[in-house]
Every structure is written in structure tokens, then in C-alpha cells.
N, CA, C and O atoms as a Tripos MOL2 file, in Angstrom:
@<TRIPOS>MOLECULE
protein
  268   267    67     0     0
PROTEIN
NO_CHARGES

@<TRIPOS>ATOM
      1 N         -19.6150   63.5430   64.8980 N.3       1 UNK1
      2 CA        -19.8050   63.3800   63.4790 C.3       1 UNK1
      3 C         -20.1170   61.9120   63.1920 C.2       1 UNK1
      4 O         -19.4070   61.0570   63.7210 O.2       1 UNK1
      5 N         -20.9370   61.6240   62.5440 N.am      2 UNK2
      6 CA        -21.4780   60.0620   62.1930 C.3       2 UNK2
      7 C         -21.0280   60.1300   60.6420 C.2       2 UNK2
      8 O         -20.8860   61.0540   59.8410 O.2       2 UNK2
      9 N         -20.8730   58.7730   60.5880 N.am      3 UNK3
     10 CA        -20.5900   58.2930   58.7580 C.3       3 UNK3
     11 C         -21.5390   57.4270   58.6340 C.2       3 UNK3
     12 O         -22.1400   56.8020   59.5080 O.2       3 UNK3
     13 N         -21.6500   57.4170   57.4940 N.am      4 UNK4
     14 CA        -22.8140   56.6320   56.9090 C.3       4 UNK4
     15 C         -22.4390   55.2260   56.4420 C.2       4 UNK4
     16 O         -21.7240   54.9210   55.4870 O.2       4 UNK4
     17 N         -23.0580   54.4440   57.2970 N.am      5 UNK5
     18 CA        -23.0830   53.1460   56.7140 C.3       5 UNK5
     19 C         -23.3780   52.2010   55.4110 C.2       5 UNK5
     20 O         -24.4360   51.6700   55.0710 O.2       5 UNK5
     21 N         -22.2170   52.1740   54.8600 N.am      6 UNK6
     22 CA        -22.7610   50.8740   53.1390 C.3       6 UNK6
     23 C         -23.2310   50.5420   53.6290 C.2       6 UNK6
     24 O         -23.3950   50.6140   54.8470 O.2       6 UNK6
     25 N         -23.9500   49.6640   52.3400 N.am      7 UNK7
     26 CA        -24.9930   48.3420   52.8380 C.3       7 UNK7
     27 C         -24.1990   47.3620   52.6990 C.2       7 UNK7
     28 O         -23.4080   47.3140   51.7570 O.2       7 UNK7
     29 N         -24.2920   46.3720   53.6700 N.am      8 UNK8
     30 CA        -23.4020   44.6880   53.5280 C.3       8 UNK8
     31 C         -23.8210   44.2140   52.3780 C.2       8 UNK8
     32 O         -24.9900   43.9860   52.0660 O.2       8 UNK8
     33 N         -22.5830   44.0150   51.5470 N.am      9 UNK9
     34 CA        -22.6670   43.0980   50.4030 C.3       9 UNK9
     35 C         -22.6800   41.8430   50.4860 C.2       9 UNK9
     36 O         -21.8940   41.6650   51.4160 O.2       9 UNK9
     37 N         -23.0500   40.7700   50.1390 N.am     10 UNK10
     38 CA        -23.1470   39.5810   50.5920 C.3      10 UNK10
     39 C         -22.6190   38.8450   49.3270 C.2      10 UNK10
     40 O         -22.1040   37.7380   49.4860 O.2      10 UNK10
     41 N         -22.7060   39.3600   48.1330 N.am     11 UNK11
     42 CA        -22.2860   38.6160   46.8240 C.3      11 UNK11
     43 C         -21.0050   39.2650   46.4880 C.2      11 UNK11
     44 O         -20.8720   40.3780   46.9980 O.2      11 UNK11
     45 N         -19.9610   38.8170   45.7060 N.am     12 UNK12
     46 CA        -19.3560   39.7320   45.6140 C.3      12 UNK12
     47 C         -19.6470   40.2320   43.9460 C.2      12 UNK12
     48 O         -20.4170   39.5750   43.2450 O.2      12 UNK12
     49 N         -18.8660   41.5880   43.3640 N.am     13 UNK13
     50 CA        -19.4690   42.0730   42.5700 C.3      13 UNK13
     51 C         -19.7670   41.8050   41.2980 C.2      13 UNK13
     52 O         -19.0590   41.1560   40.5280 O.2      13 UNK13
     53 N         -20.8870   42.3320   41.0430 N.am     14 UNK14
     54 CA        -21.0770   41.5760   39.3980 C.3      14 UNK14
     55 C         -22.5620   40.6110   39.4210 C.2      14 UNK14
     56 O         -23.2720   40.2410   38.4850 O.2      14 UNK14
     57 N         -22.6770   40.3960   40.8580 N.am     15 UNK15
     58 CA        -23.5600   38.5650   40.8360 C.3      15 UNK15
     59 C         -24.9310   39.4740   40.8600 C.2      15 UNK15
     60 O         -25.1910   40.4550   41.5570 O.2      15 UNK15
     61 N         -25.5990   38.9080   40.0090 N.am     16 UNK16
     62 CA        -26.9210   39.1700   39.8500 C.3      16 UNK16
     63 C         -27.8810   38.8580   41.0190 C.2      16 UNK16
     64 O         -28.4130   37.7490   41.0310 O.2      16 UNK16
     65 N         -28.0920   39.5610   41.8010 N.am     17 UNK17
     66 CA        -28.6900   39.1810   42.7200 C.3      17 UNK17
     67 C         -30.1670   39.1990   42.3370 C.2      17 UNK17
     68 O         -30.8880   38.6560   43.1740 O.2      17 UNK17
     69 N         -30.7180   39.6450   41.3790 N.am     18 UNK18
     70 CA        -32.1450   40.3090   41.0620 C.3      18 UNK18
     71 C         -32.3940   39.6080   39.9240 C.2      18 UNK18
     72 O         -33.1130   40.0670   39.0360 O.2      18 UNK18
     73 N         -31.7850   38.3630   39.8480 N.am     19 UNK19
     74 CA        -32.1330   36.9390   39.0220 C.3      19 UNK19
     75 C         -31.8800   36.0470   39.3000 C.2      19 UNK19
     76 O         -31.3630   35.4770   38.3400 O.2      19 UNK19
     77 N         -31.9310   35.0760   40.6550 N.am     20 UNK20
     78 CA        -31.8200   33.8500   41.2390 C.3      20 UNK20
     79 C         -32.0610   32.8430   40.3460 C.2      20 UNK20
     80 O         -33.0360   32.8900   39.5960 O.2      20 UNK20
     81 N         -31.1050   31.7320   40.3420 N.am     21 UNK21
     82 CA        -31.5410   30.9790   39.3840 C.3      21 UNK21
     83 C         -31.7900   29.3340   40.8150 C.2      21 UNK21
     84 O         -30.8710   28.9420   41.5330 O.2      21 UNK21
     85 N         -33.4610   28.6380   40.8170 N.am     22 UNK22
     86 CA        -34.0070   27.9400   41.8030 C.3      22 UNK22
     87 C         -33.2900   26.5240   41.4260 C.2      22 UNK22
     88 O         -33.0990   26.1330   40.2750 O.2      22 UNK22
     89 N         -32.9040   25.7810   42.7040 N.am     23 UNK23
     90 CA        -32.7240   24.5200   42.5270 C.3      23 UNK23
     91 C         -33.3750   23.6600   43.4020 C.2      23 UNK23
     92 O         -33.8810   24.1700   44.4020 O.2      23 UNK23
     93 N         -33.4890   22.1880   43.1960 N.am     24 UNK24
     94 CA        -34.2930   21.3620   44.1210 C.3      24 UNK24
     95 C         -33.4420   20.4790   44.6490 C.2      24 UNK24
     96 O         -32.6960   19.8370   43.9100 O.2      24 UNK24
     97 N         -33.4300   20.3150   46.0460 N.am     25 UNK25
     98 CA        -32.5300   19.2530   46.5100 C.3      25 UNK25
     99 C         -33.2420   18.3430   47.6760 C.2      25 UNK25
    100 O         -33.8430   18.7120   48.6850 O.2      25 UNK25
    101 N         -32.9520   16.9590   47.1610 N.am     26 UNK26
    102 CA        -33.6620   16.3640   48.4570 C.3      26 UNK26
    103 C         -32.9140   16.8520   49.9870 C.2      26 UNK26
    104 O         -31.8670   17.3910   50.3460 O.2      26 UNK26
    105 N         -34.1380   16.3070   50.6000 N.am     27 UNK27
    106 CA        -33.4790   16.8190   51.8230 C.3      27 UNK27
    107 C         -32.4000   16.3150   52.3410 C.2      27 UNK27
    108 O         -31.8450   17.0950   53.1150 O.2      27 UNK27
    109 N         -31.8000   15.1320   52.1870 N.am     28 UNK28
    110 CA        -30.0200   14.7870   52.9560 C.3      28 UNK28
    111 C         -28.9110   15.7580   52.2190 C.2      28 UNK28
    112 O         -27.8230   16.1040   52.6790 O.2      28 UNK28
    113 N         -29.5160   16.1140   50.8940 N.am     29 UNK29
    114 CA        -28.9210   16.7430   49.9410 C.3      29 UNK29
    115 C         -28.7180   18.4040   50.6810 C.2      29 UNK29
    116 O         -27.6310   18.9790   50.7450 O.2      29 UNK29
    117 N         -29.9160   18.9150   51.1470 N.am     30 UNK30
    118 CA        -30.2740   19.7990   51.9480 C.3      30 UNK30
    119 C         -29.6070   20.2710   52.8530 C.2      30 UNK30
    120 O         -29.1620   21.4190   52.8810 O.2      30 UNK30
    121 N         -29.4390   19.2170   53.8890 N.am     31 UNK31
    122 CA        -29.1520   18.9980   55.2890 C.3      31 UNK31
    123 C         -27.4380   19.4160   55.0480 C.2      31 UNK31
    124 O         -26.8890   20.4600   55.4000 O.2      31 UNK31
    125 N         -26.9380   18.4540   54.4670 N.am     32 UNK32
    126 CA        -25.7590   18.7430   53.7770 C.3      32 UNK32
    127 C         -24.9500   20.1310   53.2400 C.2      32 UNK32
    128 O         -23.7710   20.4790   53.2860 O.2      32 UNK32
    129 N         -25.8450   20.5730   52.8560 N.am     33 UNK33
    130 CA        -25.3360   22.1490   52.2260 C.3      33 UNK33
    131 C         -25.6540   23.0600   53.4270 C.2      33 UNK33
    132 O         -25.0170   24.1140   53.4240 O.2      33 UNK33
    133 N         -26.3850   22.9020   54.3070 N.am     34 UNK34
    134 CA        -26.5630   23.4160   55.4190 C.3      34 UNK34
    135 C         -25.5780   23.3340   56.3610 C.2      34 UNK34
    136 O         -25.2590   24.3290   57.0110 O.2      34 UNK34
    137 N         -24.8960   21.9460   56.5610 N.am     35 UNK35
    138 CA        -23.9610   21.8880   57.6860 C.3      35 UNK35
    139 C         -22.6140   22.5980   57.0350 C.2      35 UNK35
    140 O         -22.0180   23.5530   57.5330 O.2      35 UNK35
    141 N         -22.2760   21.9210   55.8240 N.am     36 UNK36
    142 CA        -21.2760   22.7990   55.3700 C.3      36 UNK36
    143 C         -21.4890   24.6660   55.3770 C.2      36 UNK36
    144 O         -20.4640   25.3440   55.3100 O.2      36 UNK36
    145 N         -22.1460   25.0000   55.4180 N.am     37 UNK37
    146 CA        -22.7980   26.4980   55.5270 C.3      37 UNK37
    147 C         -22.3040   26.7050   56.8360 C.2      37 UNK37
    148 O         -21.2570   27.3500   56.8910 O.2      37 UNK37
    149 N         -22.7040   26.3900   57.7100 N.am     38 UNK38
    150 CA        -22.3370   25.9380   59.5940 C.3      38 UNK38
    151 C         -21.3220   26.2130   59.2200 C.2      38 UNK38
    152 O         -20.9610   27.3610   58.9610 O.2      38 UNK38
    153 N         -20.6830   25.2470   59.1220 N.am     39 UNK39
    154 CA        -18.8950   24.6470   59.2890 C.3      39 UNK39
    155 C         -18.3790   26.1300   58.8390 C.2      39 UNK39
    156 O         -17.8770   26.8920   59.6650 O.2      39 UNK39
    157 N         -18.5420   26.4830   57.4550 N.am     40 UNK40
    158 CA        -17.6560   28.2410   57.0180 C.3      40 UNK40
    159 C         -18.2780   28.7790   57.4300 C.2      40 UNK40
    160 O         -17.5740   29.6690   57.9060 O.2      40 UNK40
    161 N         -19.9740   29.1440   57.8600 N.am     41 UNK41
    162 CA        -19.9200   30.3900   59.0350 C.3      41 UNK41
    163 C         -20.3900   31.1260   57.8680 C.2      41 UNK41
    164 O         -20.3480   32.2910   58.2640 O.2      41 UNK41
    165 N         -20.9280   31.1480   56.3350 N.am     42 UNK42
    166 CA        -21.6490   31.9370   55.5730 C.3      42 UNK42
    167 C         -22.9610   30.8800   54.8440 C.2      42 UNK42
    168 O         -23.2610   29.6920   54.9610 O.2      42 UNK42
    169 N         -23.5800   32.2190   53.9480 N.am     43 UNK43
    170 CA        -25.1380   31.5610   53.9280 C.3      43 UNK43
    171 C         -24.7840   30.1140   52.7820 C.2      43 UNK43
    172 O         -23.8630   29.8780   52.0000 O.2      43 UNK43
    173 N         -25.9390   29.4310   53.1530 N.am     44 UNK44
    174 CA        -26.2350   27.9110   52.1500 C.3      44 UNK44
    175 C         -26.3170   28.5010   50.6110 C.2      44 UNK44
    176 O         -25.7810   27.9350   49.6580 O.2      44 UNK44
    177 N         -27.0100   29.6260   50.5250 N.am     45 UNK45
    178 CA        -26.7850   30.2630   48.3880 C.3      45 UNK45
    179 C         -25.2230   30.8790   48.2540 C.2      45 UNK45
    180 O         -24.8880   31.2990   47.1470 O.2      45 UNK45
    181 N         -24.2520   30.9370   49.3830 N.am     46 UNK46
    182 CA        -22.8940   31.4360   49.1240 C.3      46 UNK46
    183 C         -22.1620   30.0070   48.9870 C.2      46 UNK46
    184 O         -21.1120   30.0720   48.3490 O.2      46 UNK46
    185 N         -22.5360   28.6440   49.4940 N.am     47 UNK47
    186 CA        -22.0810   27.6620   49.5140 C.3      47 UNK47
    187 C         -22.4990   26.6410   47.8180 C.2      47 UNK47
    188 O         -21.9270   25.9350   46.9870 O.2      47 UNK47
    189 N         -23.8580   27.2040   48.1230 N.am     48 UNK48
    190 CA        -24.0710   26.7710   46.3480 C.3      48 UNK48
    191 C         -23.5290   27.3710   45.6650 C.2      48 UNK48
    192 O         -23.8880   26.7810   44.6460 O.2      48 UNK48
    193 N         -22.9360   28.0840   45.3380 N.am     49 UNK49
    194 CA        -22.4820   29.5400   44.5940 C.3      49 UNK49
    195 C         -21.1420   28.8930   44.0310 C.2      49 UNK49
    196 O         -20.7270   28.6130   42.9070 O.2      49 UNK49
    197 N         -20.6000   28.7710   45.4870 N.am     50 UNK50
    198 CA        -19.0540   27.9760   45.0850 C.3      50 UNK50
    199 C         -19.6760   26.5580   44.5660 C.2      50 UNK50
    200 O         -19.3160   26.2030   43.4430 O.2      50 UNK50
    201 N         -20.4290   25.8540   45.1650 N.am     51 UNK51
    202 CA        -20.6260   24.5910   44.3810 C.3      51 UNK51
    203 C         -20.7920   24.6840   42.7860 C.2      51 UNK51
    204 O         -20.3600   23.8420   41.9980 O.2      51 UNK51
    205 N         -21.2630   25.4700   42.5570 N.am     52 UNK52
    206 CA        -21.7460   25.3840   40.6310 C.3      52 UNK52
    207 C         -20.7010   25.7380   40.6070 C.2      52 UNK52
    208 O         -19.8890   24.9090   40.1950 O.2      52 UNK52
    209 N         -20.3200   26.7080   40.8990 N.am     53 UNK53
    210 CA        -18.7400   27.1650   39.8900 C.3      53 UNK53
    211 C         -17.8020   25.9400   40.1330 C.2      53 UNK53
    212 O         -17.0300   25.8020   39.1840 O.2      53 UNK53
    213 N         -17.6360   25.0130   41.1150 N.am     54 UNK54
    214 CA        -16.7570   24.2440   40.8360 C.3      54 UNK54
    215 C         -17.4770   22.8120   40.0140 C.2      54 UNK54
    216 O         -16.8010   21.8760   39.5870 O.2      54 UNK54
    217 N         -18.5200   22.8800   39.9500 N.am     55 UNK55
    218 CA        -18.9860   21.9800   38.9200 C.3      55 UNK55
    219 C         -18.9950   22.4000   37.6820 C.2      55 UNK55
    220 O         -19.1820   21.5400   36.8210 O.2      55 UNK55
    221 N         -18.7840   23.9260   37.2210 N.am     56 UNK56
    222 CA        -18.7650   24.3670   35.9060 C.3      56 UNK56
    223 C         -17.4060   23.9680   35.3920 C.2      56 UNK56
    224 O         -17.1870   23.3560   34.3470 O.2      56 UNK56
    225 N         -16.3410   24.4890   36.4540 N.am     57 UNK57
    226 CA        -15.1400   24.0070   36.1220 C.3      57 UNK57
    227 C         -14.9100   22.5420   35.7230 C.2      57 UNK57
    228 O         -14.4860   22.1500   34.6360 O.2      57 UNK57
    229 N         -15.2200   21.8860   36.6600 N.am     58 UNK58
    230 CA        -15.2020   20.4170   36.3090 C.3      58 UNK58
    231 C         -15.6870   19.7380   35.2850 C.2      58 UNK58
    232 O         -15.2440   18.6580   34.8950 O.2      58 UNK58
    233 N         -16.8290   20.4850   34.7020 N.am     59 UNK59
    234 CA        -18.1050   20.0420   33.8660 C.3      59 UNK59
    235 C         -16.8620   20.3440   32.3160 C.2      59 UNK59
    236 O         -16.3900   19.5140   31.5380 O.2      59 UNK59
    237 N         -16.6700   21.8980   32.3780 N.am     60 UNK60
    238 CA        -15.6970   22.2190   31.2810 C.3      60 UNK60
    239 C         -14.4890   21.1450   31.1000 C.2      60 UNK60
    240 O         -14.3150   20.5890   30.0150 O.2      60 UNK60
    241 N         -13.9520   20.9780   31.8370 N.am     61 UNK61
    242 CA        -12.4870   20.4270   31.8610 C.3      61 UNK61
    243 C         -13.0200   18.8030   31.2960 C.2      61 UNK61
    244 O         -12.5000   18.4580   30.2360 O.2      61 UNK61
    245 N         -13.8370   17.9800   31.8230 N.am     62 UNK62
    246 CA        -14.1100   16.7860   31.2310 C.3      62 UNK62
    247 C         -15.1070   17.5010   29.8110 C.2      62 UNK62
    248 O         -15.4460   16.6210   29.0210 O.2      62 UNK62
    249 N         -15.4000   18.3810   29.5750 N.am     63 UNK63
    250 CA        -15.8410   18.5850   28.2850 C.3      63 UNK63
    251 C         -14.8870   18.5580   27.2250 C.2      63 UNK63
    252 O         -14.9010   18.0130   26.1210 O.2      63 UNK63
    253 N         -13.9740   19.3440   27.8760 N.am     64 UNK64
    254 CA        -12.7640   19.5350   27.0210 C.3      64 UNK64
    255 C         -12.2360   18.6570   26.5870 C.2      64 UNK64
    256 O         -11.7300   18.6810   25.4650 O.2      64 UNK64
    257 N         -12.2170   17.6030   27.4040 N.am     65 UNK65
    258 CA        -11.1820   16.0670   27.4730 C.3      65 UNK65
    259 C         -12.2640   15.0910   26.3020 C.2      65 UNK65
    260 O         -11.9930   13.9810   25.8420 O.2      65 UNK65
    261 N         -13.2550   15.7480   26.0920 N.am     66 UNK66
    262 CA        -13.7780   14.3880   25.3680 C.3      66 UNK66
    263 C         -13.6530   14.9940   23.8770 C.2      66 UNK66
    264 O         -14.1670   14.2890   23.0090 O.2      66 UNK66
    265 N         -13.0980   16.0950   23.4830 N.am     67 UNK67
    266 CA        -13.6500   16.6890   22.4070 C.3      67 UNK67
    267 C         -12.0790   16.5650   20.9300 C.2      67 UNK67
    268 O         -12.2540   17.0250   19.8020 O.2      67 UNK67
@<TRIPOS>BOND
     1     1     2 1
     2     2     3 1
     3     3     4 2
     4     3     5 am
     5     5     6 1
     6     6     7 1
     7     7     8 2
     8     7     9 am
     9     9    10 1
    10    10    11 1
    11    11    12 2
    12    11    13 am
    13    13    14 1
    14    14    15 1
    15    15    16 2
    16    15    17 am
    17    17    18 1
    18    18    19 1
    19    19    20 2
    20    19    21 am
    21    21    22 1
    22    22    23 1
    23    23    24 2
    24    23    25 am
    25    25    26 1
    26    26    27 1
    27    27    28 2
    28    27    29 am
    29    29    30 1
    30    30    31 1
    31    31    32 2
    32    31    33 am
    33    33    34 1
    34    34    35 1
    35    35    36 2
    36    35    37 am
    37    37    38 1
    38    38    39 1
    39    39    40 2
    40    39    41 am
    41    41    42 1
    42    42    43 1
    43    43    44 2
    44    43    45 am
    45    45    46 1
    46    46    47 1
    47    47    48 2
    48    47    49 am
    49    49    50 1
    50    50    51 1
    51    51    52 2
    52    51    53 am
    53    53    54 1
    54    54    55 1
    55    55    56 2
    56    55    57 am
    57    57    58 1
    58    58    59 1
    59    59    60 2
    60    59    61 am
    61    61    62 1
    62    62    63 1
    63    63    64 2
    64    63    65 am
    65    65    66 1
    66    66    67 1
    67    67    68 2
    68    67    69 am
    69    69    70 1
    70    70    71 1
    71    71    72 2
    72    71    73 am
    73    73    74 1
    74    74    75 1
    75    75    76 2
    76    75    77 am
    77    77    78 1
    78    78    79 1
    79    79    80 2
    80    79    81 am
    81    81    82 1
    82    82    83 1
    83    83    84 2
    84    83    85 am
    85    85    86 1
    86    86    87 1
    87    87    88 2
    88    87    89 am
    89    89    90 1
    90    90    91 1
    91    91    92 2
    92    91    93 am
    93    93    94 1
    94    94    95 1
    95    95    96 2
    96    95    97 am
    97    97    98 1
    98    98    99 1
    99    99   100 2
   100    99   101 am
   101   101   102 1
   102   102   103 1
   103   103   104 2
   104   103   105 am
   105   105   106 1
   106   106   107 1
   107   107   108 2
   108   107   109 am
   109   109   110 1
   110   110   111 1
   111   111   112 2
   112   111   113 am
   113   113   114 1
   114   114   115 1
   115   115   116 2
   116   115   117 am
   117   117   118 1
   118   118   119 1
   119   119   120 2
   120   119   121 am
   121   121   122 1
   122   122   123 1
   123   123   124 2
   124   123   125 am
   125   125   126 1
   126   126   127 1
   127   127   128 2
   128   127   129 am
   129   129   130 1
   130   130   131 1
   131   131   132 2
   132   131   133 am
   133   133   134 1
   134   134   135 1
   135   135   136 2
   136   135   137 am
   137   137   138 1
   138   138   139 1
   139   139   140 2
   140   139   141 am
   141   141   142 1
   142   142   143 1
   143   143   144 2
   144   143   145 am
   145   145   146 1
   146   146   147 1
   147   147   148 2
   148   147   149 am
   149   149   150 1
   150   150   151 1
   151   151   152 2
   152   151   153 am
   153   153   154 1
   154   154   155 1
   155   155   156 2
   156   155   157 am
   157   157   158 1
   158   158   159 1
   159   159   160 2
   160   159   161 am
   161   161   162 1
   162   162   163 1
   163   163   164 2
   164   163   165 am
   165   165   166 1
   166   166   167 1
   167   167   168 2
   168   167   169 am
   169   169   170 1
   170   170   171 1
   171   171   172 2
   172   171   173 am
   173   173   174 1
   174   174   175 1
   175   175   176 2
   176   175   177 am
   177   177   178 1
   178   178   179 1
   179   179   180 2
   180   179   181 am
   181   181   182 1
   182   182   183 1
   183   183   184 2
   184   183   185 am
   185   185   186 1
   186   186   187 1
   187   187   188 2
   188   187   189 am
   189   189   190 1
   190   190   191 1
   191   191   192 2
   192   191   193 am
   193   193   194 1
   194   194   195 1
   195   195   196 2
   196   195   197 am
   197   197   198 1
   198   198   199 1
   199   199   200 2
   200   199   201 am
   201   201   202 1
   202   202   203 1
   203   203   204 2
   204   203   205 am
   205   205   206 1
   206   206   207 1
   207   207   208 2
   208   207   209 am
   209   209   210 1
   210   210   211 1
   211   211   212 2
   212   211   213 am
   213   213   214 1
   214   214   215 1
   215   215   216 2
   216   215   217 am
   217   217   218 1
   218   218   219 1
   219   219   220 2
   220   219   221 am
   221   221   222 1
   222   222   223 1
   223   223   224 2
   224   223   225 am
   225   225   226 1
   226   226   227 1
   227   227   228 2
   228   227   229 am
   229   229   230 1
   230   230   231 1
   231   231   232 2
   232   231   233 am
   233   233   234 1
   234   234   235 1
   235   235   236 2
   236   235   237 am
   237   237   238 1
   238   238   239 1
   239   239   240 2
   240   239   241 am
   241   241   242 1
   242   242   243 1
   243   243   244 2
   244   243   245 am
   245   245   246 1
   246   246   247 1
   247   247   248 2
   248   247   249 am
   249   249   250 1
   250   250   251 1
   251   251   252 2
   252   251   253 am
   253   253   254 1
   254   254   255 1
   255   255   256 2
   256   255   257 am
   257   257   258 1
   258   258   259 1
   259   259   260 2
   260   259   261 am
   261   261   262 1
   262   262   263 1
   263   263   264 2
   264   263   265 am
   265   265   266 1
   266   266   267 1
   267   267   268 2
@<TRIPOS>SUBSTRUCTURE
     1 UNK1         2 RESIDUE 1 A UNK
     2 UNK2         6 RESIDUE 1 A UNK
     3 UNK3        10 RESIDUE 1 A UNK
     4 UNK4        14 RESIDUE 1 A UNK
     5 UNK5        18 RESIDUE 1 A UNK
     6 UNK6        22 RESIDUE 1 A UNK
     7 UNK7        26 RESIDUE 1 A UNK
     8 UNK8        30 RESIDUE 1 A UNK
     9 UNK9        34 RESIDUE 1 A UNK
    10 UNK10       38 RESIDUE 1 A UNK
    11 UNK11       42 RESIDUE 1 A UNK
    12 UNK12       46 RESIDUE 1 A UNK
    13 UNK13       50 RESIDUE 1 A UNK
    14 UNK14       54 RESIDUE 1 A UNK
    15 UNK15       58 RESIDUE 1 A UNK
    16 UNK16       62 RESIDUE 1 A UNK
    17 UNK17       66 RESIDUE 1 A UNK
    18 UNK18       70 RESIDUE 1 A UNK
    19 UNK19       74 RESIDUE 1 A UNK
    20 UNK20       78 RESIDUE 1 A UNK
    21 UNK21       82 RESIDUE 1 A UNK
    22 UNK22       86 RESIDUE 1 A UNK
    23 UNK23       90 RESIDUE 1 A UNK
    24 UNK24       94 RESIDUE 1 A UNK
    25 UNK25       98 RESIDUE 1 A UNK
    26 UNK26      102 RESIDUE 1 A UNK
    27 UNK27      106 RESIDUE 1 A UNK
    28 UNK28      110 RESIDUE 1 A UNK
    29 UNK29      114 RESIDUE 1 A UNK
    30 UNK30      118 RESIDUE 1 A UNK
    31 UNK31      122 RESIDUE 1 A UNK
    32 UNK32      126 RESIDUE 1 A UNK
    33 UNK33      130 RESIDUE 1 A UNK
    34 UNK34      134 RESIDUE 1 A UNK
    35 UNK35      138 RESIDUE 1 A UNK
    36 UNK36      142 RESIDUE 1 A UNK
    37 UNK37      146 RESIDUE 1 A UNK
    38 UNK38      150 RESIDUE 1 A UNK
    39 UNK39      154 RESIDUE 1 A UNK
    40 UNK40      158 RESIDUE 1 A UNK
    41 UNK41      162 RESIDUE 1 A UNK
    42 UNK42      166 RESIDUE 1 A UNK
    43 UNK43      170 RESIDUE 1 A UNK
    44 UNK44      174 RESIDUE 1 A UNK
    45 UNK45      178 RESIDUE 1 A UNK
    46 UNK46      182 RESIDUE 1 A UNK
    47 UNK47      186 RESIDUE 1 A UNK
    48 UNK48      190 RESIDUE 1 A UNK
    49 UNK49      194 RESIDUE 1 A UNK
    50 UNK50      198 RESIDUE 1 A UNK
    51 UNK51      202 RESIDUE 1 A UNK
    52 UNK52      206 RESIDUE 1 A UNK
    53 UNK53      210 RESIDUE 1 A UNK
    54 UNK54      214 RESIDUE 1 A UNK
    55 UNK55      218 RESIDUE 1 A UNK
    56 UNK56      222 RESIDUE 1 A UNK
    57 UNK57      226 RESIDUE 1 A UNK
    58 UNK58      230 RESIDUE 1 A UNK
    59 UNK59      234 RESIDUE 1 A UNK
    60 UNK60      238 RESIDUE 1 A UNK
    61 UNK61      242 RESIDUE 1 A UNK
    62 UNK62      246 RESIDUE 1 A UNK
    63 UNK63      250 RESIDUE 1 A UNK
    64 UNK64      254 RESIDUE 1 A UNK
    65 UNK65      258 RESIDUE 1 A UNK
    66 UNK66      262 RESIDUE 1 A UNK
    67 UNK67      266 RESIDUE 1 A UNK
């Protein structure tokens, strides 16, 4: 008897995958998000992923502080 294989999720749920939003980075900038990618062993858009969200956080919290 065989079971049927999901498909690997790679985002977890909710993330729009079928609206990428593009960014530009020089290349040391590049190189950088790449090795860290290496280092955890998942993709460079799962490493940006966490990067914005912790810049949103950050971005909010000094928003907050000036207001």
C-alpha cells in the first residue's frame, strides 16, 4: 500500500507565496545573507523573511518610542 506524498511546504502558513515582494542588495550584502543561509541550513528568502520581520519589529518599537 503506498501513501501519498504532501507537497514540502517551505513557508509556513498564510505567506503569500504567489506575491514576492523583490529586493536589491549589493553584493557583500548578498554574500552575507547567503552564508548565514549556509550556517541554518535553509533558503536565503527564509533568511530574509526573518530579517524583515525583525526589522518590522524594530522599525515599530522605535516608532513607538518617538510618538
Amino acid at each position: 500500500m503506498t501513501s501519498e506524498k504532501k507537497p514540502l511546504r517551505r513557508a509556513p502558513r498564510g505567506v503569500m507565496s504567489d506575491k514576492p515582494l523583490y529586493t536589491r542588495l549589493t553584493s557583500n550584502e548578498r554574500d552575507e545573507v547567503l552564508r548565514v543561509s549556509d550556517a541554518e541550513r535553509c533558503s536565503a528568502s527564509s533568511i530574509v523573511r526573518r530579517l524583515v520581520l525583525l526589522g518590522l519589529s524594530v522599525y515599530k518599537a522605535q516608532a513607538g518610542s518617538r510618538s
